[in-house]
C-alpha positions as CSV (number, residue, x, y, z in Angstrom):
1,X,1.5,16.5,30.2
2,X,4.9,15.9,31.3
3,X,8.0,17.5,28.9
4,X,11.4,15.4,28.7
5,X,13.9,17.6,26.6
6,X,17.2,17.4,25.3
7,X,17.9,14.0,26.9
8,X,19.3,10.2,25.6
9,X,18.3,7.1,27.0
10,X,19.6,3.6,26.3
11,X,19.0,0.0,27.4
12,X,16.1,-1.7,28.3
13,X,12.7,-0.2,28.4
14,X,13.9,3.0,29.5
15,X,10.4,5.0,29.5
16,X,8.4,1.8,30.5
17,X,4.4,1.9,31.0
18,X,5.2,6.1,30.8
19,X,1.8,8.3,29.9
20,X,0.8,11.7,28.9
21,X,4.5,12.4,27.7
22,X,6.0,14.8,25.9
23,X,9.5,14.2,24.5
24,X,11.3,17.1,22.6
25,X,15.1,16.4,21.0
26,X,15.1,13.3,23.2
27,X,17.4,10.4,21.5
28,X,16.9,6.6,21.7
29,X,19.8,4.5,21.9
30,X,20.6,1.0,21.3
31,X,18.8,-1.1,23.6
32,X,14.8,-2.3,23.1
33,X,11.4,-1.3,24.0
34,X,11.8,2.3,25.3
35,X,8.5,3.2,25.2
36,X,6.4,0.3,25.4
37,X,2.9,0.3,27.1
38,X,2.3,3.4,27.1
39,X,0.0,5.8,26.6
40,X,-0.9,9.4,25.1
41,X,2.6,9.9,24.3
42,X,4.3,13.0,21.7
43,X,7.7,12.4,20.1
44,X,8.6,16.0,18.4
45,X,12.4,16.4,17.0
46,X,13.6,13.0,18.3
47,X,15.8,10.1,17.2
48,X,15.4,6.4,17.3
49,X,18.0,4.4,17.3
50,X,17.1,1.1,19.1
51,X,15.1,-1.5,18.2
52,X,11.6,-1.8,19.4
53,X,10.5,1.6,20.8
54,X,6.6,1.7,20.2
55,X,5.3,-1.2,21.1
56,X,1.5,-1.5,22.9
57,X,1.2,2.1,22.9
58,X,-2.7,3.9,22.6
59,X,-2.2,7.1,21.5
60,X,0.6,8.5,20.3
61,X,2.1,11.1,17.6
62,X,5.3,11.6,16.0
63,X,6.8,14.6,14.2
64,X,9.7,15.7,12.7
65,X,11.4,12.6,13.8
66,X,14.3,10.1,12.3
67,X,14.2,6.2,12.7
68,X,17.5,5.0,11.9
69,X,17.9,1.2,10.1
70,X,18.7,-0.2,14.3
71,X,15.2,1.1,15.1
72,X,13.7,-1.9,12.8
73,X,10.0,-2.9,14.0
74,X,9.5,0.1,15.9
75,X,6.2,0.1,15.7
76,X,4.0,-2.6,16.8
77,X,0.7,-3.9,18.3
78,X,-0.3,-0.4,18.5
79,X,-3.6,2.1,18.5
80,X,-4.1,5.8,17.4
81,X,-1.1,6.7,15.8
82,X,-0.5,10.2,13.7
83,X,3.0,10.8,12.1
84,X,4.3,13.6,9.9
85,X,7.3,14.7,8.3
86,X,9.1,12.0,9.6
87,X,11.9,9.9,7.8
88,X,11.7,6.1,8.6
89,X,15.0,3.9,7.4
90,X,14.3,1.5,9.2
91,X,12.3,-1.8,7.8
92,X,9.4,-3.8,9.2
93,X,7.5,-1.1,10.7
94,X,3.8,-0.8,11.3
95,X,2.5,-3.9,12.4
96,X,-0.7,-5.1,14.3
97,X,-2.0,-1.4,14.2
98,X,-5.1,0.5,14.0
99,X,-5.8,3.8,13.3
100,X,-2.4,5.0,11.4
101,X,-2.4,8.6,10.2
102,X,1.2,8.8,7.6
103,X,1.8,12.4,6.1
104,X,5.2,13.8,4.9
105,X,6.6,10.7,5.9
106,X,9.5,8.8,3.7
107,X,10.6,5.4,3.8
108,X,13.5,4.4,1.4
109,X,13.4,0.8,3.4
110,X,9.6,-0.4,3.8
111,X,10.5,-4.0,3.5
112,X,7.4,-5.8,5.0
113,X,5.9,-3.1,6.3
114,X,2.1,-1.9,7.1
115,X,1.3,-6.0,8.2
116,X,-2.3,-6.6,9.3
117,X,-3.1,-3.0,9.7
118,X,-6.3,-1.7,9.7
119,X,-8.0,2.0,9.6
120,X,-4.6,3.4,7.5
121,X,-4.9,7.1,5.8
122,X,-1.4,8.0,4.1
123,X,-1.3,11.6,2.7
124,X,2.0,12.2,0.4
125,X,4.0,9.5,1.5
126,X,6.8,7.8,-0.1
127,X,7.9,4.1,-0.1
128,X,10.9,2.1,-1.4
129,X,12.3,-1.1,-1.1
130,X,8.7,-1.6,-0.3
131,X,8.1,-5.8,-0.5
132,X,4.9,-7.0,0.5
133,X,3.5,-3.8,1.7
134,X,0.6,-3.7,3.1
135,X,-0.1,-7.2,3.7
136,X,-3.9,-8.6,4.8
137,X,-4.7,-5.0,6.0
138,X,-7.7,-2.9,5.7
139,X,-9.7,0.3,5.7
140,X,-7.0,1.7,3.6
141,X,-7.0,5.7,1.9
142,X,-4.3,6.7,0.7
143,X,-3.3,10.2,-1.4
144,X,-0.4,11.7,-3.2
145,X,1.4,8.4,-3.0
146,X,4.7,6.8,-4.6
147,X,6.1,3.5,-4.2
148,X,8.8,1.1,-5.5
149,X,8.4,-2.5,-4.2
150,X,6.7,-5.8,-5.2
151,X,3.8,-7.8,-3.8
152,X,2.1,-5.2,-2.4
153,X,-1.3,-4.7,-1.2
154,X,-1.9,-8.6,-1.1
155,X,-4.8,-9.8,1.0
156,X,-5.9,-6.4,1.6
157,X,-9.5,-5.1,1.7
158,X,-11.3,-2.0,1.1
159,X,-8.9,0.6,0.0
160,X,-9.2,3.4,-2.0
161,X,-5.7,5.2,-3.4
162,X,-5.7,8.5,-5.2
163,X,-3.0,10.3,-7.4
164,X,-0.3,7.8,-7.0
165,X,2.8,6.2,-8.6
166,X,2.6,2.3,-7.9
167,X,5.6,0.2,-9.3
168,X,4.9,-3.8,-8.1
169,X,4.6,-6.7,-9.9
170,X,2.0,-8.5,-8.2
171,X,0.3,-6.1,-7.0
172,X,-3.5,-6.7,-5.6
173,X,-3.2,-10.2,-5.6
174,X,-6.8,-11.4,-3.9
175,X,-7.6,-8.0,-2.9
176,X,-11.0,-7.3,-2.4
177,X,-13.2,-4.0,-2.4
178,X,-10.1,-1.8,-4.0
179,X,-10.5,1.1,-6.0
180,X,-8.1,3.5,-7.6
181,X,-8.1,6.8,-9.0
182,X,-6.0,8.9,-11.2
183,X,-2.9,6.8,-11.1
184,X,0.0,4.6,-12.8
185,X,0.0,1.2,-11.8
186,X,3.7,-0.9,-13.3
187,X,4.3,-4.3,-12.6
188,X,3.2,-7.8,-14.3
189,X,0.5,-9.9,-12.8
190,X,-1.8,-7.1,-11.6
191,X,-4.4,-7.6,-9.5
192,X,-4.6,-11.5,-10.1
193,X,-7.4,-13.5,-8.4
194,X,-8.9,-9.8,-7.1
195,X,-12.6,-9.4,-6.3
196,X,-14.3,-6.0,-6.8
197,X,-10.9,-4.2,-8.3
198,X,-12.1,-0.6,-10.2
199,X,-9.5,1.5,-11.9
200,X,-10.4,4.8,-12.9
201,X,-8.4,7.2,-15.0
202,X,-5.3,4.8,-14.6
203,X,-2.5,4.0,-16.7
204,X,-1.8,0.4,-16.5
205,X,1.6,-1.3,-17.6
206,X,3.4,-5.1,-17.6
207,X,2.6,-8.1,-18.7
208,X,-0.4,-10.6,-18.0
209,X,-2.7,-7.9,-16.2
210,X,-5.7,-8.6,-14.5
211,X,-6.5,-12.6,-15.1
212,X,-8.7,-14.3,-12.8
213,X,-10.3,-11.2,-11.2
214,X,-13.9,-11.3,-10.5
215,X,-16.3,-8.0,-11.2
216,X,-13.5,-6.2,-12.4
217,X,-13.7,-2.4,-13.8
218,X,-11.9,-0.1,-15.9
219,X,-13.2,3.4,-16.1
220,X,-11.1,5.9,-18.7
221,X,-7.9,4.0,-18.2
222,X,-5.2,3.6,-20.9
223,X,-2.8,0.5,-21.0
224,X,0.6,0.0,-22.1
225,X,1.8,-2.1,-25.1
226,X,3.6,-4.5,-22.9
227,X,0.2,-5.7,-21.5
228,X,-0.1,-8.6,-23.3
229,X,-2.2,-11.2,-22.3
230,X,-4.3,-9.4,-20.1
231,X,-7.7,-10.4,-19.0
232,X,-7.5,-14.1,-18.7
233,X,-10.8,-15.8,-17.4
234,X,-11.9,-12.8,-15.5
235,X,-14.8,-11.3,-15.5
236,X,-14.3,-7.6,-16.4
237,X,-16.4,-4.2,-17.2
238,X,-14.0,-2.3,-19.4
239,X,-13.5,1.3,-21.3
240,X,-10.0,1.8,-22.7
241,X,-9.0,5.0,-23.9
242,X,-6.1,3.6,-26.0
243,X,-5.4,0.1,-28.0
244,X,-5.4,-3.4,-26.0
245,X,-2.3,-5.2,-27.5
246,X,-3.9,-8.9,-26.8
247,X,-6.3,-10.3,-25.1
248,X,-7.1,-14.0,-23.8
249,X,-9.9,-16.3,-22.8
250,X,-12.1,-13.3,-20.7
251,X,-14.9,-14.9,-19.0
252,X,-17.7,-12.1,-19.0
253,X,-18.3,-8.8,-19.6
254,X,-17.5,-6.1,-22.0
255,X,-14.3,-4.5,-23.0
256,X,-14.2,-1.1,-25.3
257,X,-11.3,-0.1,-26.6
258,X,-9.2,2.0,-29.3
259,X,-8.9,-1.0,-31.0
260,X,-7.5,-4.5,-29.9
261,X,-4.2,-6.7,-31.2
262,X,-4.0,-10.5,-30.8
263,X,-7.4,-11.4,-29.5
264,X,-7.2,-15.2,-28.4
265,X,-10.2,-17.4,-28.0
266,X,-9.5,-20.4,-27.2
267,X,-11.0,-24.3,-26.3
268,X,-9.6,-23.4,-22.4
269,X,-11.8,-20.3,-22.0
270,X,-14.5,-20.6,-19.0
271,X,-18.1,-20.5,-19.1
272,X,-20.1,-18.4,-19.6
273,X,-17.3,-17.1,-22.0
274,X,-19.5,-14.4,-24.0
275,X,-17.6,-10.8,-22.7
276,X,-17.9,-8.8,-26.1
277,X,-14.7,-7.1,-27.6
278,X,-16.0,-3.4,-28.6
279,X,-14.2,-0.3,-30.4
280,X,-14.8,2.9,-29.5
281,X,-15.6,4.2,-33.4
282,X,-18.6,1.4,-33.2
Protein backbone atom coordinates (compact mmCIF):
# COMPACT_ATOMS: atom_id res chain seq x y z
CA UNK A 1 0.00 0.00 0.00
CA UNK A 2 1.15 3.27 -0.93
CA UNK A 3 1.60 6.04 2.27
CA UNK A 4 0.82 9.93 1.46
CA UNK A 5 1.80 11.89 4.70
CA UNK A 6 1.70 15.21 5.95
CA UNK A 7 0.44 16.62 2.63
CA UNK A 8 -2.76 19.14 1.39
CA UNK A 9 -4.47 18.89 -1.79
CA UNK A 10 -7.06 21.16 -3.27
CA UNK A 11 -9.13 21.40 -6.48
CA UNK A 12 -10.60 19.07 -8.58
CA UNK A 13 -10.33 15.30 -8.01
CA UNK A 14 -6.96 15.58 -6.70
CA UNK A 15 -6.49 11.69 -5.84
CA UNK A 16 -8.71 10.54 -8.87
CA UNK A 17 -9.33 6.61 -9.51
CA UNK A 18 -6.25 6.31 -6.65
CA UNK A 19 -6.10 2.48 -4.94
CA UNK A 20 -4.52 0.72 -2.17
CA UNK A 21 -3.81 4.17 -0.39
CA UNK A 22 -2.74 5.14 2.70
CA UNK A 23 -3.18 8.77 3.78
CA UNK A 24 -1.86 9.89 7.20
CA UNK A 25 -2.30 13.88 8.39
CA UNK A 26 -3.23 14.53 4.77
CA UNK A 27 -5.77 17.68 4.42
CA UNK A 28 -8.52 18.14 1.90
CA UNK A 29 -9.20 21.50 0.70
CA UNK A 30 -11.91 23.28 -0.98
CA UNK A 31 -12.41 21.85 -4.24
CA UNK A 32 -14.66 18.40 -5.02
CA UNK A 33 -14.26 14.76 -5.49
CA UNK A 34 -10.71 14.08 -4.14
CA UNK A 35 -10.99 10.70 -3.85
CA UNK A 36 -13.59 9.43 -6.08
CA UNK A 37 -13.41 5.96 -7.68
CA UNK A 38 -11.33 4.52 -5.82
CA UNK A 39 -10.53 1.72 -4.16
CA UNK A 40 -9.09 0.03 -0.85
CA UNK A 41 -8.27 3.32 0.50
CA UNK A 42 -7.20 4.35 4.63
CA UNK A 43 -7.76 7.93 5.85
CA UNK A 44 -5.98 7.97 9.53
CA UNK A 45 -5.61 11.69 11.21
CA UNK A 46 -6.88 13.64 8.15
CA UNK A 47 -9.14 16.62 7.42
CA UNK A 48 -11.88 17.24 4.98
CA UNK A 49 -12.60 20.22 3.96
CA UNK A 50 -14.14 20.06 0.34
CA UNK A 51 -17.12 18.92 -0.73
CA UNK A 52 -17.50 15.57 -2.23
CA UNK A 53 -14.46 13.48 -1.22
CA UNK A 54 -15.76 9.77 -1.12
CA UNK A 55 -17.64 9.17 -3.79
CA UNK A 56 -17.73 5.45 -5.79
CA UNK A 57 -15.18 4.24 -3.49
CA UNK A 58 -15.08 0.06 -2.55
CA UNK A 59 -13.30 -0.27 0.36
CA UNK A 60 -12.31 2.20 2.45
CA UNK A 61 -11.81 3.12 6.33
CA UNK A 62 -11.61 6.19 8.19
CA UNK A 63 -10.11 7.03 11.63
CA UNK A 64 -9.50 9.61 13.83
CA UNK A 65 -10.61 12.01 11.11
CA UNK A 66 -12.62 15.61 11.09
CA UNK A 67 -15.25 16.50 8.22
CA UNK A 68 -15.75 20.11 8.40
CA UNK A 69 -19.50 21.63 7.45
CA UNK A 70 -17.71 22.35 3.46
CA UNK A 71 -17.18 18.62 3.30
CA UNK A 72 -21.22 18.25 3.04
CA UNK A 73 -22.16 14.80 1.10
CA UNK A 74 -18.92 13.39 1.48
CA UNK A 75 -19.89 10.22 1.33
CA UNK A 76 -21.74 8.77 -1.55
CA UNK A 77 -22.62 5.78 -3.82
CA UNK A 78 -20.21 3.81 -1.83
CA UNK A 79 -19.26 0.05 -0.67
CA UNK A 80 -17.37 -1.33 2.55
CA UNK A 81 -16.98 1.39 4.62
CA UNK A 82 -15.58 1.28 8.47
CA UNK A 83 -15.27 4.60 10.49
CA UNK A 84 -14.28 5.26 14.01
CA UNK A 85 -13.66 7.99 16.25
CA UNK A 86 -14.33 10.36 13.81
CA UNK A 87 -16.22 13.75 14.15
CA UNK A 88 -18.56 14.53 11.04
CA UNK A 89 -20.04 18.41 10.90
CA UNK A 90 -20.86 18.21 7.98
CA UNK A 91 -24.66 17.29 6.77
CA UNK A 92 -25.99 14.92 4.10
CA UNK A 93 -23.56 12.18 4.45
CA UNK A 94 -23.91 8.57 3.85
CA UNK A 95 -25.82 8.06 0.89
CA UNK A 96 -26.35 5.14 -1.66
CA UNK A 97 -24.09 2.91 0.68
CA UNK A 98 -23.68 -0.60 1.71
CA UNK A 99 -21.87 -2.11 4.17
CA UNK A 100 -21.33 1.01 6.81
CA UNK A 101 -19.48 0.21 10.00
CA UNK A 102 -19.99 3.79 12.45
CA UNK A 103 -18.18 3.56 16.02
CA UNK A 104 -17.05 6.58 18.13
CA UNK A 105 -18.30 8.69 15.51
CA UNK A 106 -20.33 12.12 16.34
CA UNK A 107 -22.44 14.06 14.18
CA UNK A 108 -23.87 17.32 15.71
CA UNK A 109 -25.30 18.05 11.88
CA UNK A 110 -26.90 14.67 10.42
CA UNK A 111 -29.46 16.53 8.49
CA UNK A 112 -30.66 13.90 5.87
CA UNK A 113 -28.22 11.62 6.42
CA UNK A 114 -27.85 7.57 6.23
CA UNK A 115 -30.41 7.85 2.68
CA UNK A 116 -31.05 4.40 1.06
CA UNK A 117 -28.40 2.66 2.92
CA UNK A 118 -28.34 -0.76 3.45
CA UNK A 119 -26.08 -3.39 5.68
CA UNK A 120 -25.55 -0.28 8.57
CA UNK A 121 -23.96 -1.42 12.14
CA UNK A 122 -23.47 1.90 14.34
CA UNK A 123 -21.75 1.10 17.74
CA UNK A 124 -21.82 4.37 20.23
CA UNK A 125 -22.60 6.91 17.91
CA UNK A 126 -24.17 10.14 18.31
CA UNK A 127 -26.55 12.18 16.07
CA UNK A 128 -28.00 15.76 16.15
CA UNK A 129 -29.76 17.89 14.04
CA UNK A 130 -30.60 14.49 12.72
CA UNK A 131 -33.95 15.06 10.22
CA UNK A 132 -35.03 12.20 8.38
CA UNK A 133 -32.30 9.93 9.33
CA UNK A 134 -32.13 6.99 7.92
CA UNK A 135 -34.52 7.24 5.24
CA UNK A 136 -35.74 3.88 3.10
CA UNK A 137 -32.58 1.97 4.39
CA UNK A 138 -32.12 -1.40 5.63
CA UNK A 139 -30.23 -4.18 7.44
CA UNK A 140 -29.84 -1.74 10.21
CA UNK A 141 -27.99 -2.65 14.05
CA UNK A 142 -27.34 -0.23 15.87
CA UNK A 143 -25.91 -0.08 19.79
CA UNK A 144 -25.15 2.46 22.44
CA UNK A 145 -26.96 5.10 20.33
CA UNK A 146 -28.29 8.86 20.93
CA UNK A 147 -30.05 11.07 18.72
CA UNK A 148 -31.91 14.35 18.49
CA UNK A 149 -33.82 14.81 15.09
CA UNK A 150 -37.30 14.23 13.70
CA UNK A 151 -38.60 11.77 10.99
CA UNK A 152 -36.27 9.32 11.37
CA UNK A 153 -36.08 5.85 10.42
CA UNK A 154 -39.00 6.26 7.88
CA UNK A 155 -39.30 3.65 5.19
CA UNK A 156 -36.74 1.64 6.77
CA UNK A 157 -36.64 -2.18 7.15
CA UNK A 158 -35.30 -4.67 9.40
CA UNK A 159 -33.50 -2.98 12.10
CA UNK A 160 -32.78 -3.79 15.38
CA UNK A 161 -31.44 -0.85 17.97
CA UNK A 162 -30.14 -1.60 21.39
CA UNK A 163 -29.52 0.75 24.52
CA UNK A 164 -30.37 3.97 22.93
CA UNK A 165 -31.72 7.54 23.41
CA UNK A 166 -34.19 8.35 20.45
CA UNK A 167 -35.81 11.86 20.45
CA UNK A 168 -38.16 12.15 16.99
CA UNK A 169 -41.45 12.85 16.44
CA UNK A 170 -42.40 10.69 13.81
CA UNK A 171 -40.36 8.26 14.21
CA UNK A 172 -40.86 4.70 12.38
CA UNK A 173 -43.36 5.87 10.13
CA UNK A 174 -44.12 2.58 7.69
CA UNK A 175 -41.25 0.83 9.01
CA UNK A 176 -41.26 -2.69 8.77
CA UNK A 177 -39.40 -5.65 10.59
CA UNK A 178 -38.00 -3.09 13.52
CA UNK A 179 -37.36 -4.07 16.88
CA UNK A 180 -35.93 -2.26 19.90
CA UNK A 181 -34.46 -3.08 23.01
CA UNK A 182 -33.71 -1.38 26.29
CA UNK A 183 -34.41 2.19 25.15
CA UNK A 184 -36.29 5.63 25.32
CA UNK A 185 -38.16 6.53 22.45
CA UNK A 186 -39.63 10.71 22.67
CA UNK A 187 -41.49 12.13 20.07
CA UNK A 188 -45.38 12.18 19.03
CA UNK A 189 -46.72 10.07 16.28
CA UNK A 190 -44.49 6.95 16.90
CA UNK A 191 -44.24 4.42 14.66
CA UNK A 192 -47.47 5.30 12.65
CA UNK A 193 -48.63 2.98 9.83
CA UNK A 194 -45.50 0.45 10.96
CA UNK A 195 -45.72 -3.29 10.19
CA UNK A 196 -43.99 -5.77 12.59
CA UNK A 197 -42.75 -2.84 15.26
CA UNK A 198 -41.58 -4.83 18.83
CA UNK A 199 -40.51 -2.67 21.74
CA UNK A 200 -38.90 -4.39 24.49
CA UNK A 201 -38.01 -2.90 27.87
CA UNK A 202 -38.69 0.71 26.29
CA UNK A 203 -39.86 3.82 27.68
CA UNK A 204 -42.17 5.36 25.41
CA UNK A 205 -43.18 9.20 25.51
CA UNK A 206 -45.50 12.00 23.32
CA UNK A 207 -48.60 12.15 22.18
CA UNK A 208 -50.73 9.87 19.73
CA UNK A 209 -48.27 6.74 19.84
CA UNK A 210 -48.49 3.86 17.75
CA UNK A 211 -51.99 4.26 15.62
CA UNK A 212 -52.38 2.40 12.53
CA UNK A 213 -49.52 -0.10 13.12
CA UNK A 214 -50.06 -3.63 12.14
CA UNK A 215 -48.73 -6.71 14.57
CA UNK A 216 -47.46 -4.39 16.92
CA UNK A 217 -45.60 -5.48 20.31
CA UNK A 218 -44.79 -4.25 23.53
CA UNK A 219 -42.71 -6.42 25.79
CA UNK A 220 -42.02 -4.79 29.59
CA UNK A 221 -42.22 -1.28 28.31
CA UNK A 222 -43.52 1.73 30.46
CA UNK A 223 -45.23 4.88 28.78
CA UNK A 224 -45.33 8.36 29.69
CA UNK A 225 -48.49 10.33 30.77
CA UNK A 226 -48.39 12.48 27.80
CA UNK A 227 -49.20 9.38 25.56
CA UNK A 228 -52.57 10.04 25.14
CA UNK A 229 -54.35 8.67 22.51
CA UNK A 230 -52.24 5.92 21.70
CA UNK A 231 -53.12 2.87 19.88
CA UNK A 232 -55.63 3.97 17.37
CA UNK A 233 -56.87 1.21 14.93
CA UNK A 234 -53.80 -0.89 15.28
CA UNK A 235 -53.47 -3.99 15.90
CA UNK A 236 -51.23 -4.46 18.97
CA UNK A 237 -49.81 -7.31 21.51
CA UNK A 238 -49.20 -5.33 24.68
CA UNK A 239 -47.63 -5.64 28.39
CA UNK A 240 -47.26 -2.27 30.23
CA UNK A 241 -45.39 -2.04 33.23
CA UNK A 242 -47.00 1.33 34.30
CA UNK A 243 -50.58 3.05 33.67
CA UNK A 244 -51.90 3.84 29.86
CA UNK A 245 -53.30 7.47 30.23
CA UNK A 246 -55.98 6.83 27.24
CA UNK A 247 -56.58 4.78 24.75
CA UNK A 248 -58.72 4.84 21.36
CA UNK A 249 -60.44 2.68 18.82
CA UNK A 250 -57.46 -0.40 18.91
CA UNK A 251 -58.37 -2.81 16.33
CA UNK A 252 -57.01 -6.25 17.78
CA UNK A 253 -55.15 -7.63 20.23
CA UNK A 254 -54.55 -7.42 23.91
CA UNK A 255 -53.18 -4.67 26.00
CA UNK A 256 -52.09 -5.24 29.89
CA UNK A 257 -51.47 -2.64 31.88
CA UNK A 258 -51.05 -0.96 35.46
CA UNK A 259 -54.22 0.28 34.89
CA UNK A 260 -55.71 2.42 32.04
CA UNK A 261 -57.30 6.35 31.92
CA UNK A 262 -59.74 7.51 29.27
CA UNK A 263 -60.43 4.39 27.34
CA UNK A 264 -62.45 5.49 24.10
CA UNK A 265 -64.64 3.18 22.12
CA UNK A 266 -66.13 4.57 19.70
CA UNK A 267 -68.77 4.06 16.41
CA UNK A 268 -65.29 4.84 14.15
CA UNK A 269 -63.33 1.85 15.48
CA UNK A 270 -62.40 -0.92 12.70
CA UNK A 271 -63.32 -4.38 12.55
CA UNK A 272 -62.59 -6.84 14.01
CA UNK A 273 -62.47 -4.30 16.94
CA UNK A 274 -62.35 -6.90 19.98
CA UNK A 275 -58.42 -6.18 21.47
CA UNK A 276 -59.18 -6.71 25.29
CA UNK A 277 -58.04 -3.93 27.82
CA UNK A 278 -56.33 -6.14 30.79
CA UNK A 279 -54.74 -5.01 34.36
CA UNK A 280 -51.98 -6.55 35.59
CA UNK A 281 -53.75 -7.30 39.29
CA UNK A 282 -56.49 -9.42 37.11
Amino acid sequence: MNIIENVEFGGERPLFASHDLQLENVTIHAGESAIKECRNIVAVNCRFEGKYPFWHVDGFTVKNCLFTEGARAALWYSRNLTMADTRVEAPKMFREMEGVRLENVQIPDAQETLWHCRDVALKNVCVQHADYLFLHSENIRIEDYTQDGNYSFQYCRNVEIHNAVINSKDAFWNAENVTVYDSEINGEYLGWHSRNLRLVNCRISGTQPLCYAHNLVMENCTMADDCDLAFEYSSVQATILSPVHSVKNPCSGSITAESFGEIIIDVHIKAPGDCKLNLWDN
